[in-house]
Each structure stands twice: as structure tokens, then as C-alpha cells.
C-alpha positions in Angstrom: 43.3 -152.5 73.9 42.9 -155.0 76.9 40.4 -157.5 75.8 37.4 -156.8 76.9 33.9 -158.6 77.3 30.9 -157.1 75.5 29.2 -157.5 78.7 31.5 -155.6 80.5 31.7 -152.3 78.0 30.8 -149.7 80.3 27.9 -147.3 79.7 26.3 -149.7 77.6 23.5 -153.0 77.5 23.9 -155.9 75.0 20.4 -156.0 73.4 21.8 -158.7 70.5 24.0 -161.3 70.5 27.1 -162.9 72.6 28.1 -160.9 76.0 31.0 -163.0 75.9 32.3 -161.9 73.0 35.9 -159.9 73.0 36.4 -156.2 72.1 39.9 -155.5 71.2 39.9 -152.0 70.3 37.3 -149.4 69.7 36.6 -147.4 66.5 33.9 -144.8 65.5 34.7 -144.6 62.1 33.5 -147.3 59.7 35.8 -147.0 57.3 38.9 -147.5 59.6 37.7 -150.7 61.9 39.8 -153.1 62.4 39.0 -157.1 63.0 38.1 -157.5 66.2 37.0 -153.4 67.0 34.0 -152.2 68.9 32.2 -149.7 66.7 30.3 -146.8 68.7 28.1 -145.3 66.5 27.5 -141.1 66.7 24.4 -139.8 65.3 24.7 -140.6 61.3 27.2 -143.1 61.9 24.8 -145.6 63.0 23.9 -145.7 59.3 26.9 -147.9 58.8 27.1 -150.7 61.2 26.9 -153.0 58.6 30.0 -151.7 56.9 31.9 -151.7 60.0 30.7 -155.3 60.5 32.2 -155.9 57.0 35.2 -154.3 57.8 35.4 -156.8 61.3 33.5 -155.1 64.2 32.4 -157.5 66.4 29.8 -155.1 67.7 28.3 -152.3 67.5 27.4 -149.6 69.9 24.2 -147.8 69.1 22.2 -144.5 71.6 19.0 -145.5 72.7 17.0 -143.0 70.6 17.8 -144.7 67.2 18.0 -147.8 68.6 15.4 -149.7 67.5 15.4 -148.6 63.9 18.8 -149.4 63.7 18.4 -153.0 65.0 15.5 -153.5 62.7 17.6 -152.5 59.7 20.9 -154.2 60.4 21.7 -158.2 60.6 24.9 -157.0 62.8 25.2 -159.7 65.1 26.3 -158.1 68.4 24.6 -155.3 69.5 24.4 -153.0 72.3 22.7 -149.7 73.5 24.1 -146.7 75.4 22.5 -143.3 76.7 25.6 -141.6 75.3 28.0 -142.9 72.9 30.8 -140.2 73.7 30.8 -141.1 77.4 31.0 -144.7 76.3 34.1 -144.1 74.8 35.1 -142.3 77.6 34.0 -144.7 80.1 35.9 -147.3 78.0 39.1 -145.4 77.5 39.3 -145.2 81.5 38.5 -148.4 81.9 41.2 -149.1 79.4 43.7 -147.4 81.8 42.6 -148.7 84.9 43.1 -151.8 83.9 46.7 -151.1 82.5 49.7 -150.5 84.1 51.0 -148.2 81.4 52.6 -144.8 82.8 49.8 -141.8 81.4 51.9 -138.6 80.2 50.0 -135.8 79.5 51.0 -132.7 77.2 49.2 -129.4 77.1 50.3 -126.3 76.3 49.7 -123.1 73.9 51.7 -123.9 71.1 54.3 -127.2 70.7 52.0 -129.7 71.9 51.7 -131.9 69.1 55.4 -131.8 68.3 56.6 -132.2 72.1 54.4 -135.5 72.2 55.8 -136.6 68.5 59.1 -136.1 69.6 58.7 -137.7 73.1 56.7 -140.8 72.2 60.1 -140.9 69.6 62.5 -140.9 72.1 61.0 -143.0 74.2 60.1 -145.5 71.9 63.7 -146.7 71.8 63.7 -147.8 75.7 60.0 -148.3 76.6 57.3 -149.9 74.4 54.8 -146.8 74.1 51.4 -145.6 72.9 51.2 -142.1 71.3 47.7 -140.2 70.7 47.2 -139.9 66.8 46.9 -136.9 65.3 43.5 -134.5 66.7 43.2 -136.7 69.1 43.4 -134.3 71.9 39.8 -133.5 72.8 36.8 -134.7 75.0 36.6 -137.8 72.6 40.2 -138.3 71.1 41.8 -138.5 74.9 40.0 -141.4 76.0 40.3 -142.9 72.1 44.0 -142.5 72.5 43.7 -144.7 76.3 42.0 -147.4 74.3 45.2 -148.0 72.0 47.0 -149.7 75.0 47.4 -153.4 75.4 48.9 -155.5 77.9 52.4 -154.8 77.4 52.4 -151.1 76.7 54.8 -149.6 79.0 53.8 -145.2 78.2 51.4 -143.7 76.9 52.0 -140.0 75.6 48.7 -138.2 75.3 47.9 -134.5 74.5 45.4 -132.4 76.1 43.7 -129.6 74.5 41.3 -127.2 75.9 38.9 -124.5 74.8 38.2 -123.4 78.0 38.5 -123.6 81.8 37.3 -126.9 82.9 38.4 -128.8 80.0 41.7 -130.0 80.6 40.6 -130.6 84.5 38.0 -132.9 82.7 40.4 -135.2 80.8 42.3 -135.5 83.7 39.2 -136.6 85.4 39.1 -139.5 82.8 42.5 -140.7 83.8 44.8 -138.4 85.4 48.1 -138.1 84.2 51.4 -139.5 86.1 53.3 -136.8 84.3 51.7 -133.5 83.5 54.2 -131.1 80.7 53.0 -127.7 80.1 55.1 -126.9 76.7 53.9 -122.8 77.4 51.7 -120.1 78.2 50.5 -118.0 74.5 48.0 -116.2 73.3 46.1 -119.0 71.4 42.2 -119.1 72.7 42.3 -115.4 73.7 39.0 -115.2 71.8 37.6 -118.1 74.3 39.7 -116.9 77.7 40.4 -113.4 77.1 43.9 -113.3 78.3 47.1 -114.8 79.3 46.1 -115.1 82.9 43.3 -117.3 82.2 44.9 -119.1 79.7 47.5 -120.1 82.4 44.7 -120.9 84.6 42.9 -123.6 82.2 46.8 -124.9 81.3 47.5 -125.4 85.1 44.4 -127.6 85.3 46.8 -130.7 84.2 49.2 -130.0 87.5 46.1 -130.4 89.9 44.7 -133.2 87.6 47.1 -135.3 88.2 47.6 -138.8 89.7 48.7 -139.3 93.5 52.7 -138.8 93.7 52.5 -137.3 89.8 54.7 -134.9 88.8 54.8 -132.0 86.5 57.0 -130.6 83.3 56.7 -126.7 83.3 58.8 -123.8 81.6 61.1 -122.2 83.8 60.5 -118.7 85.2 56.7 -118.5 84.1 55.4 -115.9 86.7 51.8 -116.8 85.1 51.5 -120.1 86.5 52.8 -119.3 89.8 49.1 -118.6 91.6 48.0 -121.6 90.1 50.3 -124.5 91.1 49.0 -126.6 94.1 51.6 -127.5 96.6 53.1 -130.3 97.5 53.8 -131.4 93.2 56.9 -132.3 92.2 58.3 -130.0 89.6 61.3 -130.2 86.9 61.9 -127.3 84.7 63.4 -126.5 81.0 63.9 -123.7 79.2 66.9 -121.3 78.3 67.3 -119.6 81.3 70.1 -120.5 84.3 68.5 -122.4 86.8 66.2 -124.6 84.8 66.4 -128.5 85.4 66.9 -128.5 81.5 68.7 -125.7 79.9 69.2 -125.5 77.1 72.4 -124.2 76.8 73.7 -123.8 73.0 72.1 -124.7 69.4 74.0 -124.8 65.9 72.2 -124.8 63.0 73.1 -127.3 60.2 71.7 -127.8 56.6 69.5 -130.3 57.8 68.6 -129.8 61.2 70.6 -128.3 64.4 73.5 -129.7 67.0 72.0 -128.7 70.5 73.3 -128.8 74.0 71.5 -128.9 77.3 72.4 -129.2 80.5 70.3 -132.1 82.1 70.3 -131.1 86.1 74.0 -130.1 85.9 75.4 -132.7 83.3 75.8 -132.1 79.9 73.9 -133.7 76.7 74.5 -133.4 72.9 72.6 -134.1 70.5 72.4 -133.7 66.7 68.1 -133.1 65.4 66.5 -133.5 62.3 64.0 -130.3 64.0 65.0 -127.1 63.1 64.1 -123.5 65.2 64.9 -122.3 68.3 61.1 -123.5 69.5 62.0 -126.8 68.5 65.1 -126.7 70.4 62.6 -125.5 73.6 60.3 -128.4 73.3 63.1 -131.2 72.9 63.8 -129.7 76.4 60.4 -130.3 77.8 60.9 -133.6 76.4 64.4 -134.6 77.9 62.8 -133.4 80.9 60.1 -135.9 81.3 62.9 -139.0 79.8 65.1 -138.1 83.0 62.4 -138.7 85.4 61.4 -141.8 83.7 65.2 -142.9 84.3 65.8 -143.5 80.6 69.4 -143.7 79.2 70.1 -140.0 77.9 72.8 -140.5 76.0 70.3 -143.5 73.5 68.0 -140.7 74.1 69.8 -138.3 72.4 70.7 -140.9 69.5 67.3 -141.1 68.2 66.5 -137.1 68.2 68.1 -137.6 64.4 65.3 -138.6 63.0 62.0 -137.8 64.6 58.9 -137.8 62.9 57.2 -134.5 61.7 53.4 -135.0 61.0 51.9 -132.6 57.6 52.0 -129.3 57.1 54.0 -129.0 60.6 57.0 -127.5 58.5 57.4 -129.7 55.8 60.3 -128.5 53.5 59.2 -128.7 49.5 61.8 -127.8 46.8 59.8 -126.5 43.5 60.7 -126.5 40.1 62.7 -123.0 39.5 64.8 -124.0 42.8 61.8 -122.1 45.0 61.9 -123.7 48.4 58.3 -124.0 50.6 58.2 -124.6 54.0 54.2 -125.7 54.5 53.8 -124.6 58.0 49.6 -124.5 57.8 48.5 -126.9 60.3 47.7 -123.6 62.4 48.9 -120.8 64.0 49.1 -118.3 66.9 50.8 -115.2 67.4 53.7 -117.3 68.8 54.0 -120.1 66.8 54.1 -117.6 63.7 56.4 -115.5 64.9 58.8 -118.5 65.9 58.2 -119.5 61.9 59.5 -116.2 61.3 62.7 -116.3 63.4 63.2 -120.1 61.8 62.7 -118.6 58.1 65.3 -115.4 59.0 67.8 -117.3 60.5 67.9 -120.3 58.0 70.3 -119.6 55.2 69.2 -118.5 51.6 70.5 -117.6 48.7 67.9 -115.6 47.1 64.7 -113.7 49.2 62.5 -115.0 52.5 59.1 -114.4 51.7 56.4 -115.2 54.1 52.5 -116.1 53.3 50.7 -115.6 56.4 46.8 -116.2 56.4 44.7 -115.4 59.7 45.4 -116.4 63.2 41.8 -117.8 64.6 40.3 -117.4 68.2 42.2 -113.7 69.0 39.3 -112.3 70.1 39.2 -108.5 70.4 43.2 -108.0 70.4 43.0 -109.8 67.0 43.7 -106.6 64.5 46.5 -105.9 67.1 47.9 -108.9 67.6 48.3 -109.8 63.5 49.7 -106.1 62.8 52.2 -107.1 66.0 53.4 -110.3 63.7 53.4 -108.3 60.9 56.0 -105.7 62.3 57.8 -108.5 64.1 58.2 -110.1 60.3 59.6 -106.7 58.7 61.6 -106.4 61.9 63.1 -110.5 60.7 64.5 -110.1 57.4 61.6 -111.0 55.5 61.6 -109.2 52.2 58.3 -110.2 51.0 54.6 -110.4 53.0 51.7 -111.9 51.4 48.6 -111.8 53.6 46.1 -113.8 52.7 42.2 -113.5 53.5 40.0 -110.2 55.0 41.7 -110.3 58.4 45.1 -111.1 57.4 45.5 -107.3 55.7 46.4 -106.0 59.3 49.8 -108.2 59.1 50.0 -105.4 56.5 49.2 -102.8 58.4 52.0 -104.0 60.9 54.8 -104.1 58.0 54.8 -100.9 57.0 56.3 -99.6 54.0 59.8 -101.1 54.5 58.8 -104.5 53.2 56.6 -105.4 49.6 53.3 -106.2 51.3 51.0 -107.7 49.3 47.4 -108.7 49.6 45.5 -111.6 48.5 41.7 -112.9 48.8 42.3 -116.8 49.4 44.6 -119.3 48.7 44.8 -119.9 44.7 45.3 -115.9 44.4 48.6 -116.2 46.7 49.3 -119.0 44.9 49.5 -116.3 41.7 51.1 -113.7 43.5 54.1 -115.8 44.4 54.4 -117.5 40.6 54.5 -113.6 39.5 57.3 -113.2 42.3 59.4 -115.7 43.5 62.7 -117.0 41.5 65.4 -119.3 42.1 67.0 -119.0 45.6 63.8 -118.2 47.3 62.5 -119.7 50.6 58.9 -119.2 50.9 57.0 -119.4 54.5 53.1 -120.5 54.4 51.7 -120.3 57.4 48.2 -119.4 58.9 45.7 -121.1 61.0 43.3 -124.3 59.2 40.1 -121.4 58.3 42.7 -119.9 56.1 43.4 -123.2 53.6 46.9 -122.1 53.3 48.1 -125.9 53.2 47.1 -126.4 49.3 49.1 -123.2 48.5 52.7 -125.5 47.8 50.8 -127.4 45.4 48.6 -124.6 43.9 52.6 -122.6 43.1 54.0 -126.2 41.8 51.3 -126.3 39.4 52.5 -122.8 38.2 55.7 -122.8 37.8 55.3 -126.4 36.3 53.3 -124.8 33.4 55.9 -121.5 33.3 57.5 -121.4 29.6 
């Protein structure tokens, strides 16, 4: 963060101490303040000032309504009152990029988002010195904590933008609009809060009108559903697979440990070997090349460091268990299209023994939910999946989807799958575990170590 005086922390009065005093970053957890960190305190949280204090605050940020218990109870040095301690951080993360010269990019998108800003803030990292928004920190609050992680000399910073609804994504933007707005695609994740496509396009398409003067957008090629959306007068680059996109991606080999892909980058070609597996990987690295050409970056030291980029957990982590049973722990979430792009990934990846695939619910379908899981259930049987385990009440329509060419199986939570597959799986076998977070599939890796650990 740009230093900053307590005096001038917007939204806010000092009440205690030094308005002279610098701020160098802002926290609202306790337990992870650093020396030097505002802490805003939200609701409960103001129980802990001293620890933070302990930990180096140099003040503390405290709503008016608990105000004057807190200051009678704490001997934190510094302190200051707000009416609202989200839109104090917010107020602070624009402040934070107002008074930086950083470039904002902005990701949003049904699926991919996370992994398109991973892999961007990567690739850029080798060329420009750049911020990236944590993990989560997508929403109302975690946008304007990711604007406060710049300082002086950051050059980009890569945020993602979430939304549950129309309105949302225009109201990030409204924090600090975007230079560069990348829409990675248009799902059926939220249909429960939108109730279709259409409007899911609409709340995505927010991030194109939010952004800054001259900004210019990232969009997949050929999406008819964004077309009434998009204001005039934006600069657009495309990517996709299709002829005619700025970014095409144009071939893909997979390799044991990742894929060689090849894009055309407005007309001129650009190889490049990944650590990322799947097709939908191969889709968002476009999206990304996409926004590194308009920032001018070298391509070709671009496409060096796309070797190794990071992958955050349970984002397809790749486990070997004892017995030679291979998990890929996909169970950060899920939609109908990131689950079915797990599926393709888990067909087309070679194995010696069986694919089988633990699916738990997809959240926030909304009506079309039963449909929408017995569709991904039909598109798995349809993949070369030889075994189904659904996990959880809903999940029994991926069953119902199936049908009786595949062993479908049922089970209530997480430790029962975690039985079914020790009763199942043998050497050779590549198991999928995927599902949105309300169905805990992330522990089920461990839950199957444990068991074939104690096997005889």
C-alpha cells in the first residue's frame, strides 16, 4: 500500500492517538496483520484490537456503535471511528488506486476466473512487477482488499470480480474501474440467483461498461449472448478456438505432464509448452495471451513462463495413493461447465486401469437443477467414465443421467465415498472428485489414503 496518514483514511475519524501516523497496508483479520497494517475491525472482530496491536497494527478501525466500549477496554494506541467498516475498506482500496499508477485488470466470468488471473498475474510477472488478488478475494470486500496490496512501484494489478447478481460487478467497477475488462465466459453458474443465461451475460457485461476512459475489453469470440450488451465505442480483442478470433487457439498436445499448445496471436504464431492440462485450460491461457499483447509484453518470454504456473488447492491437484490409485481433487467448486470440462480432462488423459468420477452437487442451479446434474451425468457416461459415484441427496440425479451403461453408485457424504472407492478402485485407476464447496468433497483424497494405507 501507499503510505498513508491516519488522518487521511477515508470514511473514518481519529478519536485516539497520532493522525500522523503511517498506514501501510490494511488488514481485518487479527491473526494475519502485519507491522505497520491498519486493522478495520467487523462486528466481533473488534474484540481483538489488542492482538492485532500485538501482532503490529498501528491502528485500529472501530464502527461507531461499539465504539466506546471498545476504547474503554483496549490500551490500542491509535484509534479511529467509522459509520461502516466495509466502505472504509472500500473507500481505502480506491484511494489506494487513485493514488497509484498501477494498470487495474479485471477478470470475471462463469467459470476460469481464478485460474485466468493465476495464470495471468504469472505471466506477467516476468515483465511487469504486479499485484494479484489472493484467493476469495473477489467480492464487495476482497476487491478493494486486493487495490490495497499495491505500493509505489507496482506496475499491474490483476483482480477478479465476482457477482451474485446484476449490479454487482457494475459496483466494483464503480470502486475503481478496470483498464482492462476479460470476460473468461458466459455458464450456467448463478442460474438459481439470475435464472438464465441471458442475464447471466447481462451481470458479466457490467465489467465492459465499468470500465475506465479509453479501457478495453477481453471477450470470447462468437458469444451471441453478450452482443445486446456491449456499449459502443470499447475496444475489443477476442480468443477462443474459432477462425477469426484475435487469439485462436489453434492446436493442443497433451503430454504426461501438461500440454504443447499453439495459438495464433492476431495472425502470428505462438508455442508454448504448460504445466495446465484440459482443453479449458488451453481456452483461458488464451484470454490471457490476449490481455499480455495489448499490454505490449514480449510473447515469446511470455510463453516461457507458462511451464510452470501456479495452481491454487483443490483446483486439480494430482495425488498418487498408495495401490498406484491416482486423485485429481478438483473440489474447490463446480458448475455444469466446469464439471463437464473435468470430465473431458479425465477421458482424454491416459490411464491404465478405469476413470472413475466422484461428483457431489452443483450449488445455485435453481429450478433447472435436477436437469442440469442428470445432463452431466449423461455427458460423463457419454466420456469414458466407467465408474459414477454421486455424493449427497441432490447429486442422485447425476445418476439418473447415467443410466444403466455405467456402475452408478450412491453415497450420503464424503467419508461414505471415501468407502465406496477403497471397496473399488485398484492400481491403474484415475479417480475425479469434483463438486461444489456445500458438498466437502475436498477431504475425500485424504479420507481414501487413510484406507488403502490401512488395507492388508
Amino acid at each position: 500500500m501507499i503510505p498513508l496518514r491516519l488522518t487521511d483514511v477515508p470514511a473514518s475519524v481519529v478519536m485516539r492517538g497520532d493522525p500522523d501516523a503511517l498506514v501501510h497496508g490494511v488488514s481485518i483479520d487479527s491473526r494475519t496483520v502485519q507491522p505497520g497494517e491498519l486493522f478495520v475491525a467487523f462486528g466481533e472482530g473488534a474484540r481483538y484490537i489488542d492482538q492485532a496491536v500485538e501482532r503490529g497494527a498501528v491502528a485500529a478501525v472501530v464502527e461507531e456503535d461499539r465504539f466506546e466500549e471498545i476504547r474503554q477496554a483496549t490500551d490500542a494506541p491509535n484509534l479511529l471511528m467509522t459509520f461502516s467498516s466495509l466502505r472504509c475498506v472500500q473507500f481505502l482500496g480506491d484511494a489506494n488506486a487513485t493514488a497509484s499508477s498501477a494498470l487495474r485488470i479485471g477478470i470475471t466470468g462463469s467459470s476460469g476466473k481464478t485460474s485466468t488471473k493465476d495464470a495471468l498475474a504469472h505471466l506477467i510477472g516476468g515483465q511487469r512487477r504486479t499485484v494479484a488478488a489472493p484467493s476469495g478475494f473477489n467480492n464487495e470486500l476482497g476487491y478493494p482488499l486486493t487495490l490495497t496490496l499495491m505500493d509505489a512501484d507496482t506496475e499491474v494489478v490483476v483482480c477478479e470480480l465476482a457477482m451474485r447478481g446484476v449490479g454487482h460487478i457494475a459496483e466494483l467497477c464503480a470502486l475503481a474501474a478496470p483498464d482492462i475488462g476479460v470476460i473468461t465466459n458466459i455458464g450456467t453458474a448463478h442460474l438459481e440467483l439470475l435464472g438464465s443465461r441471458e442475464r447471466i451475460a447481462q451481470a458479466k457485461a457490467e465489467i465492459v461498461h465499468g470500465l475506465a476512459e479509453n479501457g478495453r475489453a477481453v471477450l470470447p469470440f462468437a458469444e451471441p449472448l453478450l452482443d445486446p450488451h456491449l456499449p459502443s465505442g470499447v475496444e475489443i480483442t477476442t480468443f477462443g478456438e474459432e477462425a477469426g478470433a484475435d487469439v485462436q487457439l489453434v492446436d493442443r498436445r497433451l503430454l504426461d505432464d501438461g500440454q504443447e499448445l499453439t495459438y495464433l496471436v492476431r495472425g502470428e504464431v505462438l508455442a508454448l509448452r504448460t504445466n495446465l492440462v484440459g482443453r479449458h485450460h488451453a481456452r483461458n491461457l488464451a484470454a490471457a495471451l490476449a490481455v499480455c499483447d495489448l499490454l505490449g509484453l514480449d510473447l515469446a518470454d511470455v510463453a516461457g513462463r507458462a511451464g510452470d504456473i501456479p495452481q491454487q488447492r483443490w483446483r486439480g491437484e494430482v495425488r498418487t495413493l498408495p495401490g498406484g490409485v491416482t486423485v485429481v481433487n478438483d473440489a474447490y467448486n463446480a458448475n455444469p461447465d466446469s464439471t463437464e470440462a473435468a470430465l473431458r480432462l479425465l477421458a482424454e488423459t491416459p490411464v491404465e486401469g478405469r476413470r472413475i468420477a466422484v461428483l457431489g452437487l452443483m450449488a445455485e442451479l435453481g429450478p433447472e437443477a435436477d436437469e442440469l446434474h442428470r445432463g452431466v451425468g449423461a455427458f460423463a457416461a457419454r466420456s469414458r467414465v466407467d465408474i459414477v459415484i454421486a455424493v449427497g441427496e441432490q447429486a442422485r440425479a447425476y445418476l439418473d443421467g447415467t443410466g444403466m451403461g455405467i456402475d452408478g453408485q450412491w453415497a450420503a457424504d464424503a467419508d461414505e465415498a471415501a468407502d465406496r472407492l477403497a471397496d473399488v478402485v485398484r492400481a491403474g485407476d484415475r479417480v475425479l472428485v469434483k463438486g461444489s464447496r456445500a458438498a466437502g468433497l475436498e477431504t475425500v483424497p485424504d479420507l481414501l489414503a487413510e484406507r488403502l494405507e490401512a488395507r492388508p
